[in-house]
C-alpha positions in Angstrom: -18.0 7.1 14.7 -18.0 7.6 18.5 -17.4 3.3 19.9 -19.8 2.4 23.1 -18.3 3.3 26.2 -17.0 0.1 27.7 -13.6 0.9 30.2 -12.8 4.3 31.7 -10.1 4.6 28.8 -10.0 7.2 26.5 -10.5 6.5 23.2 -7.3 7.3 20.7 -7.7 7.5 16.8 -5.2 9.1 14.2 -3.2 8.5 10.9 -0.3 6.8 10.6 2.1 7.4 7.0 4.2 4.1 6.2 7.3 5.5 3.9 10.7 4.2 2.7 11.9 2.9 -0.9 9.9 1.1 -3.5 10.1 -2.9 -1.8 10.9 -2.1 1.5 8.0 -3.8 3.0 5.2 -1.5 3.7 2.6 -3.4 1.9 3.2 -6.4 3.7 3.5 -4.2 6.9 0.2 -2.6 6.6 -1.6 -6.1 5.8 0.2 -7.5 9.1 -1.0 -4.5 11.0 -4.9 -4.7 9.4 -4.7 -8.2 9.8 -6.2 -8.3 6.3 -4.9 -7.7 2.4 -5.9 -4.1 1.6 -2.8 -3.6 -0.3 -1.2 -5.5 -3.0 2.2 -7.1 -2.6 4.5 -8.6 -5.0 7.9 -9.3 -5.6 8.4 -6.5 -7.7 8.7 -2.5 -7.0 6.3 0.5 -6.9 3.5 -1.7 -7.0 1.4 0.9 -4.8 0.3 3.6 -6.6 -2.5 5.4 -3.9 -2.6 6.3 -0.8 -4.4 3.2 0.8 -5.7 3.4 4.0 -6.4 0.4 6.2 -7.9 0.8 9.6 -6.4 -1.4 12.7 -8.2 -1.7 16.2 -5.8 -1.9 18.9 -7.5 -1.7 22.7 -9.4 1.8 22.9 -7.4 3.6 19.4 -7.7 3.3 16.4 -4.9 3.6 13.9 -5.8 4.9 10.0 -2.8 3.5 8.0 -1.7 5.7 4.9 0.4 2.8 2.6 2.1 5.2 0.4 4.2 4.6 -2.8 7.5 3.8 -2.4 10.0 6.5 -2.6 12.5 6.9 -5.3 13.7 8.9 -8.0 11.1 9.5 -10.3 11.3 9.5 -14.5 8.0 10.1 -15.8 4.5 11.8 -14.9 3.2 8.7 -13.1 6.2 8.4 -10.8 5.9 12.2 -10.0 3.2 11.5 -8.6 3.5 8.4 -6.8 6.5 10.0 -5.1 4.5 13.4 -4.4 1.1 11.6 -2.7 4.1 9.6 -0.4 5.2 13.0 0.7 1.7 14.0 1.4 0.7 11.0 2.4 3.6 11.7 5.5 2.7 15.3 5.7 -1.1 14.5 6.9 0.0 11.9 9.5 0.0 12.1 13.0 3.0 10.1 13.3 5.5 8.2 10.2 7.1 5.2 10.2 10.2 4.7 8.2 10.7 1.2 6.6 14.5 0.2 5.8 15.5 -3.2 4.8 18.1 -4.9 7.1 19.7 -6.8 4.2 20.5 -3.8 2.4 21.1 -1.6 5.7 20.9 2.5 4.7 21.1 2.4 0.8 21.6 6.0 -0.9 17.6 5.7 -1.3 17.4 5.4 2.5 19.8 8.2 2.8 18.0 10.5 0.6 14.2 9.6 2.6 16.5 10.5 5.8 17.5 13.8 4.3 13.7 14.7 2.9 12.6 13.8 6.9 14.9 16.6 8.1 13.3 19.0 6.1 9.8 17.6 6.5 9.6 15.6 9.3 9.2 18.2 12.1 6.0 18.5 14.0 5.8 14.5 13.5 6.9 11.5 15.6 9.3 9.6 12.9 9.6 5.8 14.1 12.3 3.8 12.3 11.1 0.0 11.7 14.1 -2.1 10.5 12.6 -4.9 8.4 13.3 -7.9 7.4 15.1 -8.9 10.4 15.2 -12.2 9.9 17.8 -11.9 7.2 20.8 -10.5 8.4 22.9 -11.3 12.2 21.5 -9.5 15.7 25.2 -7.5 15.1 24.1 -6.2 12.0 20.5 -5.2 13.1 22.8 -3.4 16.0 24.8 -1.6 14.3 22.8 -0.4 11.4 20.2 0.7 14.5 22.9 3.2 15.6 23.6 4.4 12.4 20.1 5.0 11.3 19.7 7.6 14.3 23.1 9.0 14.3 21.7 10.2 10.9 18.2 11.1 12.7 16.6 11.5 15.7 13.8 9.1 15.6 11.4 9.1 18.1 11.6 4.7 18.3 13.2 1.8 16.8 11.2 -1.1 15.8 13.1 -4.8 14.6 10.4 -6.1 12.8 9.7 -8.9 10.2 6.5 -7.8 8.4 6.4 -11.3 6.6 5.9 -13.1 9.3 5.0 -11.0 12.2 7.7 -10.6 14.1 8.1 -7.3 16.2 4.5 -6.0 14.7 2.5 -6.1 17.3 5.2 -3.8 19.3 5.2 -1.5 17.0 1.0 -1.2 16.7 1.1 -0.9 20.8 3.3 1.6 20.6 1.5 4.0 17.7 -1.9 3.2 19.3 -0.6 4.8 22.6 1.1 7.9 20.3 -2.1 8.4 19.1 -4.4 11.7 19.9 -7.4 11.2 21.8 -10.1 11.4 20.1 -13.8 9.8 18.5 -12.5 7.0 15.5 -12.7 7.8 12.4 -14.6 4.5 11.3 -17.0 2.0 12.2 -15.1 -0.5 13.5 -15.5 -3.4 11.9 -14.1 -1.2 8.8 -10.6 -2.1 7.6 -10.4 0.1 4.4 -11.6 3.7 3.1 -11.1 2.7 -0.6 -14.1 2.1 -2.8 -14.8 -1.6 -3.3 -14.5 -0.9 -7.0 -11.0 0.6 -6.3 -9.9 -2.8 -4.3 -11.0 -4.8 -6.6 -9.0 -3.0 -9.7 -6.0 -3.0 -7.4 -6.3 -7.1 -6.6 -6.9 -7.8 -10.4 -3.5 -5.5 -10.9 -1.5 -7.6 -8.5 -2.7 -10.8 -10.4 -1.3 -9.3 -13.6 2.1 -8.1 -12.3 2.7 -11.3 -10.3 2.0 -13.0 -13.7 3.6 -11.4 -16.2 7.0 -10.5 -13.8 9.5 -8.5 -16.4 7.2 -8.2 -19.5 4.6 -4.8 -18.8 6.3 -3.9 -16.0 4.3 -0.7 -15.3 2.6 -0.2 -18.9 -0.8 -1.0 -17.7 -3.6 -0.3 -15.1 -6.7 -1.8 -14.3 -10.8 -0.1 -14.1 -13.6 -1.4 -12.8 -16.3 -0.5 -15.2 -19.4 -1.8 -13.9 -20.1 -3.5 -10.6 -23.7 -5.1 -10.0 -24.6 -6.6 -6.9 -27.5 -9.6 -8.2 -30.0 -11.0 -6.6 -28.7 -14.0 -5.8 -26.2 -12.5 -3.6 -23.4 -12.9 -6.1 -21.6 -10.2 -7.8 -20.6 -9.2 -11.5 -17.7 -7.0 -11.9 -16.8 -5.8 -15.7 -12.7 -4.8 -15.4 -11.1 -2.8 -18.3 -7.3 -3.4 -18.6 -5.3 -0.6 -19.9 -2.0 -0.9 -22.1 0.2 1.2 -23.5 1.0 -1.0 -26.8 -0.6 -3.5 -29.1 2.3 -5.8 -28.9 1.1 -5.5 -25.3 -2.2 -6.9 -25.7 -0.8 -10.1 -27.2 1.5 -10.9 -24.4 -1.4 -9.9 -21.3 -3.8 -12.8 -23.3 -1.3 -15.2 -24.1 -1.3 -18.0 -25.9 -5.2 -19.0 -26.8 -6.0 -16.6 -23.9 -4.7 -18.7 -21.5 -3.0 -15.8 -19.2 -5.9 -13.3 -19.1 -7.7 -16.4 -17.8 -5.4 -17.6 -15.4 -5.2 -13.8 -14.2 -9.1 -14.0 -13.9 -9.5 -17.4 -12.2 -7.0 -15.8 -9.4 -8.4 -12.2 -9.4 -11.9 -13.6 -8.9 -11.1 -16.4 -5.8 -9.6 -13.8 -4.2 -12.5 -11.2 -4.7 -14.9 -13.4 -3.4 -12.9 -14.3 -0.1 -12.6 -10.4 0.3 -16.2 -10.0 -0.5 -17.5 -13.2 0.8 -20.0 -14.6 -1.7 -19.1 -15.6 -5.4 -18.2 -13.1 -8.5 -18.3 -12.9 -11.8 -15.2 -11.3 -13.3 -14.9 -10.1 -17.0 -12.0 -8.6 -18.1 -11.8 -7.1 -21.3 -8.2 -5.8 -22.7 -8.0 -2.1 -24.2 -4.7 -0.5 -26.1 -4.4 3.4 -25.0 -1.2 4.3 -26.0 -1.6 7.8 -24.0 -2.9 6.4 -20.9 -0.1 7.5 -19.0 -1.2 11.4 -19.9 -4.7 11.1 -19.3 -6.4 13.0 -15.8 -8.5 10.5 -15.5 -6.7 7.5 -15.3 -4.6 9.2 -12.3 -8.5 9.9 -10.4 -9.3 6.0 -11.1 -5.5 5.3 -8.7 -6.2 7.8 -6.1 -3.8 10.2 -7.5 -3.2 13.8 -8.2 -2.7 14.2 -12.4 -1.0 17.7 -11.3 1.1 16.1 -9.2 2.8 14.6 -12.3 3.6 18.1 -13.8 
């Protein structure tokens, strides 16, 4: 969508990746940038399983946001693919954005995502963003700065605190005037290309994992099944959540059901803040002990199930 011609400046609009390790931030960096949740964040890694895009306005560009997985070794189908829609994710950009922590400086993760860059970085503007600032001594930031692009030649080095703003605006001046010129992408009033079905799986995932910390830490996903829009101008929303074990099951509903419903009371505030009128949630639990083989749980994330291979 072409905006209405208001100053003599050209409009800018392109994609920017956000990659580093699992944790490093780029959640919470891409909600800063939106200025609203479109991705989920918790305490706990590889949370992010598609490539969410959020849209952020800043003067005449507009900057598409790919939120990729974090980074990191990967064991099993689902993380081979998580790590390979990262890499893609950062191959389809017009410019990437590296996210290290300042507290734990360039970890052998880091190192590694550094390495990968050098090999498929070319043809890109890399920006570093150290994160986390606020954690660590301005001598620390300094010197971890200089190591960071003795190892590679980033285009720009961003001290940032994603958590609680610091440094982010910077950083989306500075991508906004990297940016192509060019017609946007979106209406602007957009801030997300996933389906509202998708968000609302993903914010009834973060709910879960928030709740149930160490116990299914990445043994289940969530579906939306059935959305219906009434005519009362609420919304009913059917979920389906996915484990991998009976035993499972017991621990996700909890004692006389009591954490499924907790899970549900949170999931639905927040879906009717996003949505802005009231929802029915239902969430029923389901045991699929193959679900991590199945195609078509990988098209319900956003992922590639031959990405896994």
């Amino acid at each position: 969508m072409t905006p209405p011609e208001t100053t003599g400046t050209p409009t800018r609009a392109g994609f920017v990746a956000l990659i580093g390790e699992p944790n490093a931030g780029k959640s919470t960096l891409l909600n800063a940038m939106v200025g609203a949740k479109v991705s989920i964040v918790t305490h706990k890694v590889q949370t992010t399983r598609a490539r969410i895009r959020g849209v952020a306005m800043e003067g005449q560009a507009q900057i598409v946001f790919v939120d990729t997985p974090g980074i990191f070794r990967p064991r099993r189908r689902l993380d081979r693919a998580m790590v390979t829609a990262a890499w893609g994710g950062a191959a389809d950009a017009d410019i990437v954005v590296l996210l290290i922590e300042a507290h734990r400086g360039l970890t052998e993760g880091a190192k590694a995502i550094i390495a990968a860059l050098k090999e498929r970085g070319e043809g890109h503007p890399v920006a570093l963003a150290i994160n986390k600032i606020d954690r660590v001594k301005a001598e620390t930031l300094l010197a971890l700065a200089e190591e960071a692009n003795a190892a590679y030649p980033f285009a720009k080095t961003f001290m940032i605190s994603a958590e609680k703003g610091y440094g982010v605006a910077d950083l989306r001046a500075w991508l906004a005037g990297e940016l192509p010129e060019g017609p946007w992408f979106y209406p602007e009033d957009q801030i997300a290309d996933l389906p509202m079905r998708q968000i609302a799986a993903e914010i009834t995932r973060e709910k879960l994992t928030l709740r149930l910390h160490e116990e299914l830490p990445y043994q289940l996903t969530v579906e939306t099944e059935k959305w219906e829009d009434r005519k009362d101008g609420s919304t009913r929303i059917d979920q389906i959540v996915y484990v991998a074990r009976e035993g499972h099951k017991g621990i996700l509903l909890g004692k006389g059901g009591e954490t499924i419903k907790a899970v549900s009371t949170a999931a639905r505030a927040e879906m009717a803040e996003f949505l802005g009128h009231p929802v029915h949630l239902f969430l029923v639990v389901k045991v699929r002990p193959n679900w991590l083989d199945e195609a078509e749980r990988y098209s319900e994330m956003g992922l590639d199930f031959k990405d896994g291979d």
